[in-house]
N, C-alpha and C positions, 0 to 999 in steps of 0.2 A: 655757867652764866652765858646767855646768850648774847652776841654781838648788836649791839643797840646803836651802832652809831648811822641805821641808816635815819634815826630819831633827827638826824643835826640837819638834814635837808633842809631845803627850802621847804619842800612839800607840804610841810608843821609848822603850824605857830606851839607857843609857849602852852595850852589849853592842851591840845593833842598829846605832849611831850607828856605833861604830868597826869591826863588819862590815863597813856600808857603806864606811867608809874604807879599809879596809884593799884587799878588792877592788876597789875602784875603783885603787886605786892598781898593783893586781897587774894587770888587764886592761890598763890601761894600758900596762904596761910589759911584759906579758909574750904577750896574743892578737897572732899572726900566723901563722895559719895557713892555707895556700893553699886556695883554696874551689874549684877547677877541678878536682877529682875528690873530687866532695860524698861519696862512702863515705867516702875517706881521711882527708877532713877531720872527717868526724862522728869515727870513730875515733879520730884522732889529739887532739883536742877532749877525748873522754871520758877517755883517758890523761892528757891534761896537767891536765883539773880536779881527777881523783881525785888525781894525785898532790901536784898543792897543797894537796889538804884538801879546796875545796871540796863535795865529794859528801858528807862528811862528814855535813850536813845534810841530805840526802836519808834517812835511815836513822836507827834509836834510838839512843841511844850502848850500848845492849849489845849492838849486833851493828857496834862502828864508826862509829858517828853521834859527831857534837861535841856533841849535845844529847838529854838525855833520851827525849826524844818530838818529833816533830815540831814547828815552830814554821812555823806560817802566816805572821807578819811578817819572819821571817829567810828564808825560801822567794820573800817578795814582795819583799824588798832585793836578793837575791840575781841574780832575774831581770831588776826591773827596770833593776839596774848594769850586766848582761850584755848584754842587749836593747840598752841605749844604746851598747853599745863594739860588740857582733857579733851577728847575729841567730842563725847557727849555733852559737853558745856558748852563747846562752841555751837553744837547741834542745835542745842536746846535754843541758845541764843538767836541762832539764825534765823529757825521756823518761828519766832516768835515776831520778828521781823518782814519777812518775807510772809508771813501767812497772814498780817494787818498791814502791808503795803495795801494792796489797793484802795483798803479803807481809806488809809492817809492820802492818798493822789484822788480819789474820786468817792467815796462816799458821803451820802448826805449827812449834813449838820447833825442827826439825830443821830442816822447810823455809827458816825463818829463818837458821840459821846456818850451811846451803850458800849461798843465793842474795846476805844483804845486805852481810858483809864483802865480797867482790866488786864489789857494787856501789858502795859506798862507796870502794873502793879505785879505781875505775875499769880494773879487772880484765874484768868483766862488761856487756855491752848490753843493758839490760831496755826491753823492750816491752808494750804495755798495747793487749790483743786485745779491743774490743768491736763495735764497726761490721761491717756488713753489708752486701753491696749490695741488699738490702732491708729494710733495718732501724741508720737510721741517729739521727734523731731520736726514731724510737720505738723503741728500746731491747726493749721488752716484744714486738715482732714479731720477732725476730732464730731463725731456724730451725736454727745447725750445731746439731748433737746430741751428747750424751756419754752413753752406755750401760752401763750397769754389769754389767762379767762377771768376777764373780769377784772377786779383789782388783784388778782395775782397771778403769779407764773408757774405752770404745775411743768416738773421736770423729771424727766424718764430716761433713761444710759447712766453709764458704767466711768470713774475713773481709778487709776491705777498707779502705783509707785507714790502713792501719798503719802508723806512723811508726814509724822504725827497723826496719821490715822489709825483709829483707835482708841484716841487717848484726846483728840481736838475737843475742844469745847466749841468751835463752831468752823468752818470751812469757806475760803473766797471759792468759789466755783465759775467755774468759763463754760457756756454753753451755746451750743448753736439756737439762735433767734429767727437766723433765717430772713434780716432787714435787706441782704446781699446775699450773693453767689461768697463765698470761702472764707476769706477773715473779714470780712467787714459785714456777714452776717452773727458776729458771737458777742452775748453777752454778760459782764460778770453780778454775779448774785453775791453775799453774805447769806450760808445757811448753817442753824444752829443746828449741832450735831444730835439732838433731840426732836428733830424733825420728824413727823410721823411721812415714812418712804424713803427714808435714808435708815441704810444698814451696812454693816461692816461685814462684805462676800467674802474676802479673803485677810487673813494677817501673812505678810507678806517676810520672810526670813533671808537676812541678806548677810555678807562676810564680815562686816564692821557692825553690828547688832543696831538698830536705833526702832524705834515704831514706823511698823510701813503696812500699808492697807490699801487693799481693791471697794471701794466705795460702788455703793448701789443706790440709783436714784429710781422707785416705781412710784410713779403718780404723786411724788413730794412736792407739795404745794408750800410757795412763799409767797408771802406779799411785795406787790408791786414796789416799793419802799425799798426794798431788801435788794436793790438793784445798783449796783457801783456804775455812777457815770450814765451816760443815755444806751439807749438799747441801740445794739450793732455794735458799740463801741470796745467792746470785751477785750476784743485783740491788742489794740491800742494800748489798753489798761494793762495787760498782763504783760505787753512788752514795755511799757515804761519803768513797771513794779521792775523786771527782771534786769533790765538796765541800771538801777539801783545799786542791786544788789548781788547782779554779776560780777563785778571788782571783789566784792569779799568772800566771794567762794575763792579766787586769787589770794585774797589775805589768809584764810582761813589753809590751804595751801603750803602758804608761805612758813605758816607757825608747825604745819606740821613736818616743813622740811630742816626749820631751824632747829626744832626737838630731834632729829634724827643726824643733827652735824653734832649738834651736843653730845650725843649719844656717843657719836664715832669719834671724835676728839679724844672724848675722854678713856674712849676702848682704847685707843691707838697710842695713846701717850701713858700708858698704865698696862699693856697686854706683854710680856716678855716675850721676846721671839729672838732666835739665834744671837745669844748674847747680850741683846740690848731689849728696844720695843719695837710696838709693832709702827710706829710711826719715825723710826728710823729708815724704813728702808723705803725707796725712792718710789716705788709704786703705789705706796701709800702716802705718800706725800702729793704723787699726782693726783691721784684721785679726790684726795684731802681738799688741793685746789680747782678741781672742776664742778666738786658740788658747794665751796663758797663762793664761785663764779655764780653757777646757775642762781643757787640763792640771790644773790644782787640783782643780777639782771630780772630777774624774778621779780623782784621790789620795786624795780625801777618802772617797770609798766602799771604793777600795778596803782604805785601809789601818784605815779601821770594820771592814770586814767579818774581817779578820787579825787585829785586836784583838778581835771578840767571841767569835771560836774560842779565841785563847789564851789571854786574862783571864776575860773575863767565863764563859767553858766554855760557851757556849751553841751551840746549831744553828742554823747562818748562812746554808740552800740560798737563801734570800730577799737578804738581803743580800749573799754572793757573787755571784748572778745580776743584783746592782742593780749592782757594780764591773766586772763583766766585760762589759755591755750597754754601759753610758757609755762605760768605757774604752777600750775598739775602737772604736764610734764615732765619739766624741771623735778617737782616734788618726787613726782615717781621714779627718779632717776637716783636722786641723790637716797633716797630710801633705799634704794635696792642696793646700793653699794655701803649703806651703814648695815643691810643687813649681811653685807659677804663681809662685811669686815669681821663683825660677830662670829663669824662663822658656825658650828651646828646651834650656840646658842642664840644666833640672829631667828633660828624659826622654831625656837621653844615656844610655847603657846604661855603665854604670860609677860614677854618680856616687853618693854617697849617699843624696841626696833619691830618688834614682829607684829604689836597692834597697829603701829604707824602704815607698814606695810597693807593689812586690812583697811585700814581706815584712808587711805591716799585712794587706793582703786577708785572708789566711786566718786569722787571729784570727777577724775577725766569724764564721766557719762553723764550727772547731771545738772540741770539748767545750762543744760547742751552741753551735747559730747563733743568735742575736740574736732572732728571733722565736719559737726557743724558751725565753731568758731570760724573754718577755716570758711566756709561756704558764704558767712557772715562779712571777714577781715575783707573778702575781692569782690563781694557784692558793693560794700561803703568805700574802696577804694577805687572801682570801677566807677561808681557815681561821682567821684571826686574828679577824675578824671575829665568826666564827660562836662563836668562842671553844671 
C-alpha cells in the first residue's frame, strides 16, 4: 500500500482526495490489459478509460469534460495513480490529454465540438505534432511548412518522436507560417490522420514500448478552419498546452517512483539476509530513506506547481520546470536502487522493478529533457530578477 498521506495537504480539497480514491480503487480492480501488442493495448486502454469516465478530465465540461476547465491537480492525481498501477494507462491517458490540449486553449467553437466529445469519450486518438528531427529542444528551428492557398493550408515536412503515431485518429501539428522570423512565425493545425499527404515514414521502437511515429506531411492540404488560434501564433499555443501538462509528466513520475519504493519495501522486509532481512541492515535502511525523501520532495514541487496554476491563476513555466526536473530525477534514482535491492532479479525482464526502470528513462528526455528544464528554471528566475 502506498503512502497517501501527502493526500492531507493543503494542496487538495475534499474532490481531489476522493478522485484519488476512487481511481485507485478502479485501476485496481479493473487494468489488465495485455501489453504484447502495444497498438492494441493503447487502444484498447483509450476505450476502457473513456468509458469509465476517466478522459472526462482531459477536456471542458462543455464539450464532455467532468470539470469546467482543466484542473492541473486532478490531471496530476490522475497520472500519478495510473503511473503507479500501469505505465501504458497512464500513457494512454496523457496523449489523450496532451494531444486535445490545444484544441481546448485555442480551437474554434466548431473545431471543438468535432474533436473533444470524442476525445473525452474515448472514441478518438489525439496526438500532439511538435518534434522534428531537427528541431527538438529548439522548438523555434523546426522547418515542416503550412502555405496558405486559398481557403486552406497545404503542409509539406516531416515530424518525429510522435507518440500515438500510428494509431491517432487525428494530430495538433505546429508548423512554420512564416507570419515572423523563429517562433512567432509557427502555426498550430488539427489534421485528421486520414489526410490525403499525411503518412506514417517510420514506427518508431523505443525501451519502455508505447506507439511512436516519424510523420510525413507531402502537399497535405487542410482547411483554413483546422487552424488552432491565429496564424503565427503556434508557439504560444504549444507552450501554454505544454505548461499544463508539464507538472503531470512530474506526477506521472512520481507514481512510478512510489511503485518502485513499494516494490523495495516489501523486498527488504521479506528478503532473508545474514540471519535476519534485508532491511535490517543499516544500508538499507539508508537508502530506504533517501528514496522516501526524494519521493516527498518530489511531491512537494510538483503538486506547488498544480496548485499555482489552479488557485493562485498564476504562470507556473518556472515552477513546472522545477517538478518535472526533480521528479524524473528523483524517479530515476530511487528506481535504480529498488532495482539493486532486487538484485539479479531487479533486471529479470518481466518483473516490475525492471519495467519501472524502462519506463522512468524517457521521462528525463521528453516534453524537455532535464537540461532544458534547467535552461527554462534561470531563464524565469533571471526575469524575476530583473523584474
Amino acid at each position: 500500500m502506498s503512502d497517501k498521506s501527502y493526500l492531507s495537504l493543503p494542496f487538495f480539497d475534499d474532490a481531489h482526495r476522493a478522485l484519488e480514491q476512487r481511481l485507485d480503487a478502479w485501476a485496481a480492480a479493473s487494468l489488465a490489459v495485455d501489453h504484447r501488442d502495444t497498438d492494441a493495448a493503447c487502444r484498447a486502454l483509450v476505450r476502457q478509460l473513456g468509458a469509465a469516465g476517466w478522459l472526462r478530465y482531459c477536456v471542458p465540461a462543455a464539450y464532455g469534460g467532468a470539470l469546467d476547465k482543466l484542473d492541473s491537480r486532478s490531471l496530476c492525481l490522475l497520472r500519478e495513480t495510473l503511473a503507479r498501477h500501469d505505465g501504458l494507462a497512464d500513457f494512454a491517458f496523457a496523449m489523450q490529454g496532451l494531444g486535445s490540449g490545444a484544441i481546448s486553449l485555442a480551437g474554434s467553437e466548431a473545431v471543438r465540438e468535432r474533436y473533444l466529445p470524442r476525445v473525452a469519450r474515448g472514441e478518438a486518438i489525439a496526438a500532439f505534432a511538435l518534434s522534428e528531427p531537427d528541431a527538438g529542444s529548439d522548438v523555434a528551428a523546426m522547418q515542416c511548412r503550412a502555405a496558405r492557398d486559398g481557403d486552406d493550408y497545404v503542409l509539406d515536412g516531416a515530424k518525429t518522436w510522435i507518440s500515438n503515431g500510428g494509431i491517432a485518429d487525428f494530430y495538433c501539428v505546429f508548423t512554420r507560417t512564416g507570419e515572423a522570423p523563429g517562433a512567432r512565425g509557427i502555426s498550430a493545425f488539427v489534421v485528421d490522420a486520414d489526410t490525403p499527404g499525411l503518412t506514417i515514414a517510420e514506427r518508431i521502437d523505443v525501451m519502455a514500448p508505447h506507439p511512436l511515429a516519424t510523420l510525413r506531411f507531402d502537399r497535405c492540404r487542410v482547411p483554413a478552419g483546422a487552424r488552432l488560434g491565429e496564424a503565427g501564433q503556434g508557439f504560444k499555443v504549444a507552450m501554454m498546452t505544454l505548461d499544463i501538462f508539464r507538472a503531470s509528466v512530474a506526477a506521472a513520475a512520481l507514481g512510478f517512483g512510489r511503485a518502485a519504493l513499494d516494490e523495495a519495501l516489501a523486498r527488504a522486509s521479506t528478503r532473508p539476509m545474514f540471519g535476519g532481512v534485508l532491511a535490517d541492515l543499516q544500508l538499507t535502511q539508508a537508502a530506504l530513506g533517501d528514496m522516501a525523501t526524494a519521493i516527498d520532495s518530489a511531491a512537494l514541487l510538483t503538486y506547488r506547481a498544480a496548485w499555482l496554476r489552479d488557485v493562485a491563476g498564476v504562470r507556473t513555466t518556472r515552477e513546472a520546470a522545477m517538478a518535472k526536473m526533480v521528479a524524473t530525477e528523483n524517479a530515476q534514482q530511487v528506481i535504480d536502487r529498488a532495482v539493486q535491492m532486487f538484485g539479479g532479479l531487479g533486471v529479470k525482464v518481466g518483473t516490475r522493478v525492471e519495467s519501472l526502470y524502462r519506463e522512468i528513462r524517457s521521462l528525463r528526455i521528453y516534453e524537455g529533457a532535464t537540461e532544458v528544464q534547467k535552461l527554462i528554471i534561470a531563464r524565469e528566475t533571471l526575469a524575476q530578477q530583473r523584474g
